[in-house]
DRENDO-1510 file (C-alpha; in Angstrom, 1 decimal, always signed):
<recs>
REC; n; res; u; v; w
REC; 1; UNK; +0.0; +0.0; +0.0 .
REC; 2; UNK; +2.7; +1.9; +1.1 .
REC; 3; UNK; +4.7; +1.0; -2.1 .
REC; 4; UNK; +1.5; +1.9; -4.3 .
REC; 5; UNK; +1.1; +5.3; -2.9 .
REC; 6; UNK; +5.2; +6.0; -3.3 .
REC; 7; UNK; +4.9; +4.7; -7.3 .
REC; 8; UNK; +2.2; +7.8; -8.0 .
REC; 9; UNK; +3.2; +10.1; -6.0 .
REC; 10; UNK; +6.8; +9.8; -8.4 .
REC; 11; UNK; +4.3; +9.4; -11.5 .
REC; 12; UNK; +2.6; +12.6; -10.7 .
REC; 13; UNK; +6.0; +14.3; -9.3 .
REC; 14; UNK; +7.3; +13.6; -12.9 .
REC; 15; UNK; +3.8; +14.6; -14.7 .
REC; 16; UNK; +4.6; +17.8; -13.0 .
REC; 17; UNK; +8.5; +18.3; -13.9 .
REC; 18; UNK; +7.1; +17.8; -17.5 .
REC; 19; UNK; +4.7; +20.5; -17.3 .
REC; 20; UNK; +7.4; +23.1; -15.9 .
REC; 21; UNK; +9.9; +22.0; -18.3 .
REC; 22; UNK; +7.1; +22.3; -21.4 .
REC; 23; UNK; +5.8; +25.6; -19.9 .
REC; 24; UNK; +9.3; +26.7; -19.3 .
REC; 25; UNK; +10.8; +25.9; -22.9 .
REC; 26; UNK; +7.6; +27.3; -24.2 .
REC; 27; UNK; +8.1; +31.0; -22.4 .
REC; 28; UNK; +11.9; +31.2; -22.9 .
REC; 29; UNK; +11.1; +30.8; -26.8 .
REC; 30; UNK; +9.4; +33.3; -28.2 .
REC; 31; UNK; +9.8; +36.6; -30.5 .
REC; 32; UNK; +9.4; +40.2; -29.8 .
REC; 33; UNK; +5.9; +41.0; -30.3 .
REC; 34; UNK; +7.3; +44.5; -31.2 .
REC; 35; UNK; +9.2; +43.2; -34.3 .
REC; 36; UNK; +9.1; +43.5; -37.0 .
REC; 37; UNK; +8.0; +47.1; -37.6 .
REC; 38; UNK; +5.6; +48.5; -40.3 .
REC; 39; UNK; +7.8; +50.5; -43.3 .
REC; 40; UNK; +7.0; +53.2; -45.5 .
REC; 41; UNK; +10.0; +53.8; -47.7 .
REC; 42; UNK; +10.2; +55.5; -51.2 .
REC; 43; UNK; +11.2; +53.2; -54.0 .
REC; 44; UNK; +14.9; +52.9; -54.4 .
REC; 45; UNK; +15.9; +53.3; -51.0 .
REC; 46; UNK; +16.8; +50.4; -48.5 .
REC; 47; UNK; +14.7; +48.5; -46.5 .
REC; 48; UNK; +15.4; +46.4; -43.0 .
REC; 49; UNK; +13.4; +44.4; -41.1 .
REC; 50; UNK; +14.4; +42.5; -37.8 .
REC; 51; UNK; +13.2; +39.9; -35.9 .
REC; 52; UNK; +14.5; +39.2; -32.0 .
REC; 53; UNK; +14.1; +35.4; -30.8 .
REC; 54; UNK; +14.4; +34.3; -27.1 .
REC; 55; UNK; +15.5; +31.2; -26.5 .
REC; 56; UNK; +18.3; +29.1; -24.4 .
REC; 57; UNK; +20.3; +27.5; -27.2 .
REC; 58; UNK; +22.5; +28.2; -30.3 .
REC; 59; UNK; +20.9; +30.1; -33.0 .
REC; 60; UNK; +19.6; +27.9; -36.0 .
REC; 61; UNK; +18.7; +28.2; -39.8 .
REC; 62; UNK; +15.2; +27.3; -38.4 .
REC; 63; UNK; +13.9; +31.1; -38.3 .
REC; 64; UNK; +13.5; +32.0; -42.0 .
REC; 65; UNK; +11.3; +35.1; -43.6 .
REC; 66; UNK; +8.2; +34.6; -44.8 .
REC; 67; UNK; +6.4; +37.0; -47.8 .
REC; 68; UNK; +2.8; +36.5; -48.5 .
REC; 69; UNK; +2.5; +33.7; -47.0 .
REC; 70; UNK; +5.6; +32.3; -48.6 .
REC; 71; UNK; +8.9; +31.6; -47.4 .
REC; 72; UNK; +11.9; +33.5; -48.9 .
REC; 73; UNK; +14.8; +31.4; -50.0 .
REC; 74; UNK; +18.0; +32.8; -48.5 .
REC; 75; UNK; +19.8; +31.3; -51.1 .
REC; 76; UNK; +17.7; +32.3; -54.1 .
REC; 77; UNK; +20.0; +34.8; -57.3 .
REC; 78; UNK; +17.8; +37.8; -55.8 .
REC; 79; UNK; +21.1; +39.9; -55.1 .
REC; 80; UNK; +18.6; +42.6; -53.7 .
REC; 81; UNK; +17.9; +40.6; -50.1 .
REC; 82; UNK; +20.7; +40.0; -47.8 .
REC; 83; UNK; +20.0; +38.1; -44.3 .
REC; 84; UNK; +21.9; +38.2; -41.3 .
REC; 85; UNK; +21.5; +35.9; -38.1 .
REC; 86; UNK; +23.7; +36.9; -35.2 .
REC; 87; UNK; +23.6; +37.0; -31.3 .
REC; 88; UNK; +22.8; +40.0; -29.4 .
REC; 89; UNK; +23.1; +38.6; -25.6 .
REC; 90; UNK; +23.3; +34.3; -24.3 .
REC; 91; UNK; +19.3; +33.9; -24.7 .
REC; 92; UNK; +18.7; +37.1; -27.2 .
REC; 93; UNK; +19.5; +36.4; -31.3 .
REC; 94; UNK; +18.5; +38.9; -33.9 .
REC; 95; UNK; +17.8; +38.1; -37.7 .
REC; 96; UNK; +17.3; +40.7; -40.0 .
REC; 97; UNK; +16.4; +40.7; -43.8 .
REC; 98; UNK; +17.4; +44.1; -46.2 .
REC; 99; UNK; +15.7; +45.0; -49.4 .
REC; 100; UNK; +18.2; +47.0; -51.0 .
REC; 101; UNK; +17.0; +48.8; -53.3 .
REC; 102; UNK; +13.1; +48.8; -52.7 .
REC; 103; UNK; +10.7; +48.2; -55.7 .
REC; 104; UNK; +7.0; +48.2; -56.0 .
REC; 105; UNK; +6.9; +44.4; -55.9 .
REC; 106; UNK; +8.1; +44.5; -52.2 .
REC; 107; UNK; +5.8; +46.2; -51.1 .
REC; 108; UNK; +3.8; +43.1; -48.5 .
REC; 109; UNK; +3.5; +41.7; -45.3 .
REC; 110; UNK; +6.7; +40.4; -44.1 .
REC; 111; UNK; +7.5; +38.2; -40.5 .
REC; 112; UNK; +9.4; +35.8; -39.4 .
REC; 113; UNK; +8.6; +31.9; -38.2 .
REC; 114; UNK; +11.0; +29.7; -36.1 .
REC; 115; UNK; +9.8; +25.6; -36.5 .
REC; 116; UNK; +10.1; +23.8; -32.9 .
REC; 117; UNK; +9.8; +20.2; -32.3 .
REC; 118; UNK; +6.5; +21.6; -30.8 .
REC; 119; UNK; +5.3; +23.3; -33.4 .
REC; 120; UNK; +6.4; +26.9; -35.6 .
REC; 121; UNK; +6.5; +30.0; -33.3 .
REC; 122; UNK; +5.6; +33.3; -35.2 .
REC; 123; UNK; +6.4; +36.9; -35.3 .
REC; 124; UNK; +3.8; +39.4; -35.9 .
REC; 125; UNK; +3.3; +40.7; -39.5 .
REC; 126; UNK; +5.1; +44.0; -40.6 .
REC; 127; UNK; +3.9; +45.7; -43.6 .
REC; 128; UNK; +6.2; +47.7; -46.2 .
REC; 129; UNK; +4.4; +50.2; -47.9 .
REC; 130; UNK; +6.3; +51.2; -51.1 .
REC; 131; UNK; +5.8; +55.0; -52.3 .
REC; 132; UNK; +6.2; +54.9; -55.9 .
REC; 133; UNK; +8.7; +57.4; -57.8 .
REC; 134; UNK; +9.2; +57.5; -61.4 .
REC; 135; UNK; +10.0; +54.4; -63.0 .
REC; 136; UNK; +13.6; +54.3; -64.8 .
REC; 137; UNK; +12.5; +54.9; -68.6 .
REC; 138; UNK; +11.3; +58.3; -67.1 .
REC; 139; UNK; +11.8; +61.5; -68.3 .
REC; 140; UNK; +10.8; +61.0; -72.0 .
REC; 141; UNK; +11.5; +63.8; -74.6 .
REC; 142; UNK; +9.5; +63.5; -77.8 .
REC; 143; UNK; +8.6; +66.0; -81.0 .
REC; 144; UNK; +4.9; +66.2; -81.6 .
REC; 145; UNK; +6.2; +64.8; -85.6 .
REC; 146; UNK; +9.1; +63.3; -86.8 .
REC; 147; UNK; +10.5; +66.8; -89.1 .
REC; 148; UNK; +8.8; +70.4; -89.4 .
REC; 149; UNK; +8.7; +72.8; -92.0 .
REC; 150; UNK; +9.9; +76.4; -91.8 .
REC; 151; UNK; +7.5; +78.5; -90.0 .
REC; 152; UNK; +5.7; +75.3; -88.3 .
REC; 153; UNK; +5.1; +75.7; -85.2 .
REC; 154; UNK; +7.6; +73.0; -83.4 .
REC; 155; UNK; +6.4; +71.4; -80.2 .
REC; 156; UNK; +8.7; +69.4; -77.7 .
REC; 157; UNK; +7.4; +67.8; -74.9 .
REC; 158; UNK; +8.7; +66.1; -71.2 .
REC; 159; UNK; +6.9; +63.7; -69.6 .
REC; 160; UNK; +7.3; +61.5; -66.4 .
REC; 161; UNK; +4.9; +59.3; -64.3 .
REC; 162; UNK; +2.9; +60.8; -62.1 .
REC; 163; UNK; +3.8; +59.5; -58.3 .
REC; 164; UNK; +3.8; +60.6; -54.4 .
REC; 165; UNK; +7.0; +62.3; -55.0 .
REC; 166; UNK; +7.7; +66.1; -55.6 .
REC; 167; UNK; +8.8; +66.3; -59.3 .
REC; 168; UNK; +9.7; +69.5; -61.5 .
REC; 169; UNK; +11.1; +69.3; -65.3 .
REC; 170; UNK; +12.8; +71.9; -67.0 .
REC; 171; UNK; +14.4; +72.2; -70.3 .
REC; 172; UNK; +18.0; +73.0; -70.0 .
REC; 173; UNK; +19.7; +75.4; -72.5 .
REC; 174; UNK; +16.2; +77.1; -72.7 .
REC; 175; UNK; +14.6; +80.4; -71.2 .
REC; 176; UNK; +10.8; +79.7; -71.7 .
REC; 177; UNK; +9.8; +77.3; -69.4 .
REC; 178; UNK; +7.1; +76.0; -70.9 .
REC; 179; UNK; +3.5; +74.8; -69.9 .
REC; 180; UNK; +2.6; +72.6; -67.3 .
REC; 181; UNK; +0.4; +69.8; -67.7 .
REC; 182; UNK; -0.8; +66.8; -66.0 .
REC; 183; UNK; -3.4; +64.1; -65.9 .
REC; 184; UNK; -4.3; +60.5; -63.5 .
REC; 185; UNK; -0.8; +58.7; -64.4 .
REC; 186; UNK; +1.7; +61.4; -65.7 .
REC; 187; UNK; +3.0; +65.2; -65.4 .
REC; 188; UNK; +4.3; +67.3; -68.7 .
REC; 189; UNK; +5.6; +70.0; -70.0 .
REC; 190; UNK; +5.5; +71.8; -73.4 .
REC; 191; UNK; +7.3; +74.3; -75.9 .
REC; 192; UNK; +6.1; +75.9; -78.7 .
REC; 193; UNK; +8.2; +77.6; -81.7 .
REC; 194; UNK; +8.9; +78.1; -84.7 .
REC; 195; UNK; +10.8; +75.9; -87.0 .
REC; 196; UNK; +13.6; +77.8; -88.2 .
REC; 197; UNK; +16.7; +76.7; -90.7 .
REC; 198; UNK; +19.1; +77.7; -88.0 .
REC; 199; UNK; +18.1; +74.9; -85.9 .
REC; 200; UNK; +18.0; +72.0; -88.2 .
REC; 201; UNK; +19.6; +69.4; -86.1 .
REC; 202; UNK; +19.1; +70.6; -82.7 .
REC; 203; UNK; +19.3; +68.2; -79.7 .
REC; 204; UNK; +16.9; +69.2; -76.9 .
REC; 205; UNK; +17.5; +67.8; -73.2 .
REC; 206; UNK; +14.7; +68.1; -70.3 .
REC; 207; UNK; +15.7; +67.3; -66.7 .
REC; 208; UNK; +13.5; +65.6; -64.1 .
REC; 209; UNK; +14.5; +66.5; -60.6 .
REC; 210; UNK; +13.0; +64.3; -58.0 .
REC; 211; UNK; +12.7; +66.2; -54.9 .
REC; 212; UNK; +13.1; +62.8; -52.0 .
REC; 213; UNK; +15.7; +60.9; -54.1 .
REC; 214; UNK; +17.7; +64.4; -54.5 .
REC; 215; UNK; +18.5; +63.0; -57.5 .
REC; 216; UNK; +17.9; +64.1; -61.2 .
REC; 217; UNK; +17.4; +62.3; -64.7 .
REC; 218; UNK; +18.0; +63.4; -68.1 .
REC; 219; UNK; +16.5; +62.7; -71.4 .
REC; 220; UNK; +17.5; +64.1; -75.3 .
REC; 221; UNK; +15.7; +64.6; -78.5 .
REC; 222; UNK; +16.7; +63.3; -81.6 .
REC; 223; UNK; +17.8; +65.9; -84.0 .
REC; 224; UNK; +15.2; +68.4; -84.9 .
REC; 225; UNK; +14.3; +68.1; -88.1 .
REC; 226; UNK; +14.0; +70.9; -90.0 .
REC; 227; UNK; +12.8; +70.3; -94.0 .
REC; 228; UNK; +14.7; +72.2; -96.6 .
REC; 229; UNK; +12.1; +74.1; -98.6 .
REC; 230; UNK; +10.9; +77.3; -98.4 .
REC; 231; UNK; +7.3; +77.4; -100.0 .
REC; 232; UNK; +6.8; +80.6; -101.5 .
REC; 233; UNK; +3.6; +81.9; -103.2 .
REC; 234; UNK; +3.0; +84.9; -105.3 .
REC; 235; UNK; -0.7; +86.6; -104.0 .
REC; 236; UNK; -2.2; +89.1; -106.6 .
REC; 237; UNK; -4.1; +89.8; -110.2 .
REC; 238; UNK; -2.3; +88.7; -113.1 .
REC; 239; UNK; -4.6; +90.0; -115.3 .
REC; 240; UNK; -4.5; +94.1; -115.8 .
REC; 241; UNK; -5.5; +97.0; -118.4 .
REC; 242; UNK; -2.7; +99.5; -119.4 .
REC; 243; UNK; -1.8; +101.8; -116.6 .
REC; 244; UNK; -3.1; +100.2; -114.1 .
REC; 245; UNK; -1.3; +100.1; -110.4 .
REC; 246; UNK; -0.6; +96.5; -109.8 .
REC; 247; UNK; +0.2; +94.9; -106.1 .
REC; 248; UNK; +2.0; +91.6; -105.4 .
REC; 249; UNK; +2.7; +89.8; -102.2 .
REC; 250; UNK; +5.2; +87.0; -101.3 .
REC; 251; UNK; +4.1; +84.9; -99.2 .
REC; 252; UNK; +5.4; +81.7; -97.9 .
REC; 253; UNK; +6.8; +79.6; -94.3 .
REC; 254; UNK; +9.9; +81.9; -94.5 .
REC; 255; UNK; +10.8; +83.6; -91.1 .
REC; 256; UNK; +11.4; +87.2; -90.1 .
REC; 257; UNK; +15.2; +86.9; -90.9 .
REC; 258; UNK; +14.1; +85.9; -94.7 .
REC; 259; UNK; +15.4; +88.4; -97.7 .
REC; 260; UNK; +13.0; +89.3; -100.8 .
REC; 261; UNK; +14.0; +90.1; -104.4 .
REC; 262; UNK; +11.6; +90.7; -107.2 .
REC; 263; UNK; +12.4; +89.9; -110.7 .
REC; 264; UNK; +10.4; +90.9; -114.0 .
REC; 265; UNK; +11.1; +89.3; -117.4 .
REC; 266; UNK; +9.9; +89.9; -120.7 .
REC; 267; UNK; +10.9; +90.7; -124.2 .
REC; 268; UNK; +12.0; +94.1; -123.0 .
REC; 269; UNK; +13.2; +93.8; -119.2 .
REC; 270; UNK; +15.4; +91.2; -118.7 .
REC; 271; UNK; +16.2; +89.7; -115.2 .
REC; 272; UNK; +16.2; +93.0; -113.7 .
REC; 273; UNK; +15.2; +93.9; -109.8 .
REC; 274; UNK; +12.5; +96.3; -110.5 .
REC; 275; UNK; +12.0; +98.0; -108.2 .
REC; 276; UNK; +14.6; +97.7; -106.1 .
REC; 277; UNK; +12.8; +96.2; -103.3 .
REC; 278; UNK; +15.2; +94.0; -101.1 .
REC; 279; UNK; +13.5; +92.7; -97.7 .
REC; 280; UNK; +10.5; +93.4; -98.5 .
REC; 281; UNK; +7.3; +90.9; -99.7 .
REC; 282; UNK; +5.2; +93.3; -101.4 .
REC; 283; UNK; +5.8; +95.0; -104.6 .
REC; 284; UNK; +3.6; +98.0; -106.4 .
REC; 285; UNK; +3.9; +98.2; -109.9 .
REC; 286; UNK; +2.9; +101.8; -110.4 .
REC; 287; UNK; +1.0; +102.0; -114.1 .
REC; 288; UNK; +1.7; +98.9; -115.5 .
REC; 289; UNK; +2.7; +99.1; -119.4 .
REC; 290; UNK; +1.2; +96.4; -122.4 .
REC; 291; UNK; +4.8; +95.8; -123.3 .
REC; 292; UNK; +5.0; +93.3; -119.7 .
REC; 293; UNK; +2.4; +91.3; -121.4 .
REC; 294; UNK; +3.3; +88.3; -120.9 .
REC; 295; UNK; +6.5; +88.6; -118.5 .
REC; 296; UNK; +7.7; +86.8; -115.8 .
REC; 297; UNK; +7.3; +88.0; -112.4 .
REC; 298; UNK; +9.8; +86.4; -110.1 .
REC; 299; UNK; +9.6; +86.6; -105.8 .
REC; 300; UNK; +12.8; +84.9; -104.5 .
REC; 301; UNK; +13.0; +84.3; -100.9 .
REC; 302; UNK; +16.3; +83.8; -98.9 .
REC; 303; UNK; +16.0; +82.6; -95.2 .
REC; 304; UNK; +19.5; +81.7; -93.6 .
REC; 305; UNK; +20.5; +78.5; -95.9 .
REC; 306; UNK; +17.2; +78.0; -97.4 .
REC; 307; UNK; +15.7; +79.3; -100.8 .
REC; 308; UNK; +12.7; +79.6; -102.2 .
REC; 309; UNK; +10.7; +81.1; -105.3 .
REC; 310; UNK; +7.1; +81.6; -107.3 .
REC; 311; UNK; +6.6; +82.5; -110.3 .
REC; 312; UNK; +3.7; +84.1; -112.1 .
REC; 313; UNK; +3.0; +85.3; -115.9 .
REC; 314; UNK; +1.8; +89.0; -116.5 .
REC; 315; UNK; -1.2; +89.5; -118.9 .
REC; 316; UNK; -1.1; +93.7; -119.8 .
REC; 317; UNK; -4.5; +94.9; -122.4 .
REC; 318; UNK; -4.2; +97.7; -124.0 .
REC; 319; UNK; -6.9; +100.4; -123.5 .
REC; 320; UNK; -10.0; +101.1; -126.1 .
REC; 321; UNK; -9.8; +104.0; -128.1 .
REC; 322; UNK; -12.2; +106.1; -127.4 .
REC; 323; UNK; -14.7; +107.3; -130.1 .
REC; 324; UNK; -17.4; +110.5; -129.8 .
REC; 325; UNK; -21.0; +108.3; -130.7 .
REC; 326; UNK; -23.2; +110.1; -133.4 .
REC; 327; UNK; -26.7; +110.6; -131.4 .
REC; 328; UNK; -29.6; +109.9; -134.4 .
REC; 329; UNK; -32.1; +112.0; -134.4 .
REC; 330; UNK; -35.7; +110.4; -135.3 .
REC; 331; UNK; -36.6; +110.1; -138.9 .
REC; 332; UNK; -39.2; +113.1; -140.2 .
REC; 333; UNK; -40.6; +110.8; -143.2 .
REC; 334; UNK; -43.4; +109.2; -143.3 .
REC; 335; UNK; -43.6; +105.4; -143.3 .
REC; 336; UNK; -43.5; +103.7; -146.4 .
REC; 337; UNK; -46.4; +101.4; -146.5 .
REC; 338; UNK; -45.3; +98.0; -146.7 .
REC; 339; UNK; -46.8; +95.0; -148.9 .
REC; 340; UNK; -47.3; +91.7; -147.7 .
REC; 341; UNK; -45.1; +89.4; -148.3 .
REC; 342; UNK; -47.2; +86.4; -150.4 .
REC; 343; UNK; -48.8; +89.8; -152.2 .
REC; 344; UNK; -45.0; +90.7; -153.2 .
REC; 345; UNK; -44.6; +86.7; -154.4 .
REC; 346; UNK; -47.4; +87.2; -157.1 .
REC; 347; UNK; -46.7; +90.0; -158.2 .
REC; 348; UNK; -43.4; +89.0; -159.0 .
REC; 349; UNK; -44.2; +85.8; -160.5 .
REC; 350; UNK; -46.4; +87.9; -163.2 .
REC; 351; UNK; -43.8; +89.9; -164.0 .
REC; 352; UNK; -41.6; +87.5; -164.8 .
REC; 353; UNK; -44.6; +85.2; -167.0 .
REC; 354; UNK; -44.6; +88.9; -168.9 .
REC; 355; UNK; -40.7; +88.8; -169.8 .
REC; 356; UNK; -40.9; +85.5; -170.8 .
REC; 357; UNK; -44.0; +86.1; -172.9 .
REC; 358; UNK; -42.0; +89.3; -174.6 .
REC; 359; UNK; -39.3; +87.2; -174.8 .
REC; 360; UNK; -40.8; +84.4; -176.4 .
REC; 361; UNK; -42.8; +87.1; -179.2 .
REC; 362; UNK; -39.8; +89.0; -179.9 .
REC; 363; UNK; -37.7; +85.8; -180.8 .
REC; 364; UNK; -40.5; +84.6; -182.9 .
REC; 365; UNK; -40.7; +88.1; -184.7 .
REC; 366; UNK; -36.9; +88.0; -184.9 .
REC; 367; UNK; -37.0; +84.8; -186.9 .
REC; 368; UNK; -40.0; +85.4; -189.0 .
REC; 369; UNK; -38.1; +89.1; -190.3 .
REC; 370; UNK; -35.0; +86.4; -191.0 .
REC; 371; UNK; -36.7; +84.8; -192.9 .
REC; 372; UNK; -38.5; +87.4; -195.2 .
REC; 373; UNK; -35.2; +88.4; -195.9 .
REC; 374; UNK; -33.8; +85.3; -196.5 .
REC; 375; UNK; -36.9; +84.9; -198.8 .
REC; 376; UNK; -36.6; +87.9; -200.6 .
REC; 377; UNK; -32.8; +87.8; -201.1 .
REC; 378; UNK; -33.8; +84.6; -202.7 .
REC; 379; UNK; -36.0; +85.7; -205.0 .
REC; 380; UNK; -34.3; +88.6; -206.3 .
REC; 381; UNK; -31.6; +86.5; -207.5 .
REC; 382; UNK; -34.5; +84.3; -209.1 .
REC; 383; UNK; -35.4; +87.8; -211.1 .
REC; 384; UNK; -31.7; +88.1; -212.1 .
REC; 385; UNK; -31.5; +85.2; -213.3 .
REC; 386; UNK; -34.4; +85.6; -215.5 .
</recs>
């Protein structure tokens, strides 16, 4: 009985020790449920998270990182994590992952998990919130069209995404500024000029300061592509009477550098400047003459390396005499009374059955006399004969 009572009262003596050890090995291994903490962090700067494990024994490769509910391998190619497992006091071991440098894809819920014979013991969860800044490929410099024409109005634009961040873009080498623009995803800005000959192959750059990185990018145009033609067009009449004051303009994509000369040829000017107009697009032809009928009126325009030219053909009339015009007084005679016209036709036809009736008597007369005086000649030479 005695015996009996001495076996359980070990049995429940060790039952016991079991429990303290369990509870004891359970309370001396545990994390700091202050670790990891929560990160905000812009992208491209560095990330660390840490983890602090209490425990009585050597520090293992049991603890590993975990990311959305996956574990990350510590031995993966991704040269942007680095881990580090090291002791800060006998009972006190710290492992620490670094993100280095942050992207957009890290942005999760990151902790840390340590397997036991017992079971996996868990830190709590810290999230890394990611603020975006532009992506790499950003700025972008673009023309609104791959060439220009002189006098087209040339537009070069800088665009970056739109983020959290503080951005400003600027043109460099450039006084105007340019316009500001901006919509859901991405911030510009704009410049408008001219297209001029004198900046044919000009390479425009645009910086993109990023105010939290103080850092800045750069991006360049291609060449500028400026067209070499000038388009020139004669405005005005071609067609004029003698002495008239005739007016040409030159127009055309020239710029307000551009030189004019006017040229008129013909059978009697030949290739001459007429009127002596240099720099300037219009040209008055006082009293045009007839003899520029038909000459060639020239506007050649010269901006910087460029040249351009129209070409139109003069037509000069020649006044109409002027004549004094007889007024006519009204006629003072009576009016003739007029026949009508079948009454005329009769009348006519009559006459002429007359004429042919007098015609026809008279030949029949004429013939009859011929013949008495064949018919007497004839018979006087009977008589003679006798």
């Amino acid at each position: 009985m005695a015996s009996g009572s001495t076996n359980n009262s070990r049995l429940w003596c060790l039952s016991l020790l079991f429990i303290i050890i369990s509870t004891s090995v359970s309370q001396e291994t545990s994390f700091d449920n202050n670790y990891p903490e929560d990160i905000t962090i812009f992208e491209t700067r560095q990330a660390r998270f840490e983890c602090f494990l209490l425990k009585n024994h050597e520090p293992t490769d049991q603890v590993s990182w975990v990311k959305h509910n996956k574990k990350i391998n510590q031995s993966s190619e991704n040269s942007r994590y680095s881990f580090v497992n090291k002791s800060i006091t006998d009972r006190i071991y710290e492992y620490s992952l670094t993100i280095d440098p942050v992207e957009r894809s890290d942005a999760a819920d990151y902790w840390c998990v340590f397997d036991t014979s017992t079971g996996i013991i868990s830190s709590r969860k810290a999230y890394l919130k990611v603020l975006k800044v532009p992506s790499k490929e950003y700025p972008m410099c673009y023309f609104s069209k791959s060439s220009y024409k002189i006098s087209d109005v040339t537009q070069i634009s800088c665009i970056s995404e739109k983020t959290s961040t503080e951005l400003s873009m600027e043109f460099t080498e450039m006084t105007e500024l340019g316009s500001s623009h901006e919509n859901s995803t991405h911030m510009w800005i704009t410049l408008v000029f001219p297209a001029k000959p004198s900046i044919n192959n000009t390479i425009y750059s645009c910086k993109l300061y990023i105010e939290i990185l103080n850092g800045r990018r750069y991006c360049s145009t291609d060449p500028l592509i400026v067209v070499n033609k000038l388009n020139v067009v004669i405005y005005g009449d071609i067609h004029y009477k003698s002495n008239q004051t005739a007016n040409f303009t030159c127009k055309g994509n020239y710029t307000d550098t551009a030189k004019f000369k006017w040229t008129l040829e013909s059978n009697y000017i030949d290739n001459i400047n007429y009127t002596n107009q240099v720099n300037i697009n219009k040209l008055t032809i006082p009293s045009i003459q007839p003899e520029k009928h038909g000459a060639l009126l020239t506007c050649t325009v010269e901006d910087e390396d460029f040249t351009g030219s129209d070409t139109i053909i003069l037509t000069v009339e020649d006044e109409p005499m002027t004549t004094t015009e007889t007024t006519r007084k009204p006629s003072t005679i009576s009016p003739i009374y007029t026949v009508p016209l079948k009454e005329v036709e009769t009348v006519m036809q009559e006459f002429f059955e007359i004429i042919k009736q007098y015609i026809a008597v008279d030949f029949f007369i004429s013939i009859l006399i011929l013949f008495l005086c064949v018919l007497g000649l004839f018979i006087k030479e009977k008589n003679l004969w006798q």
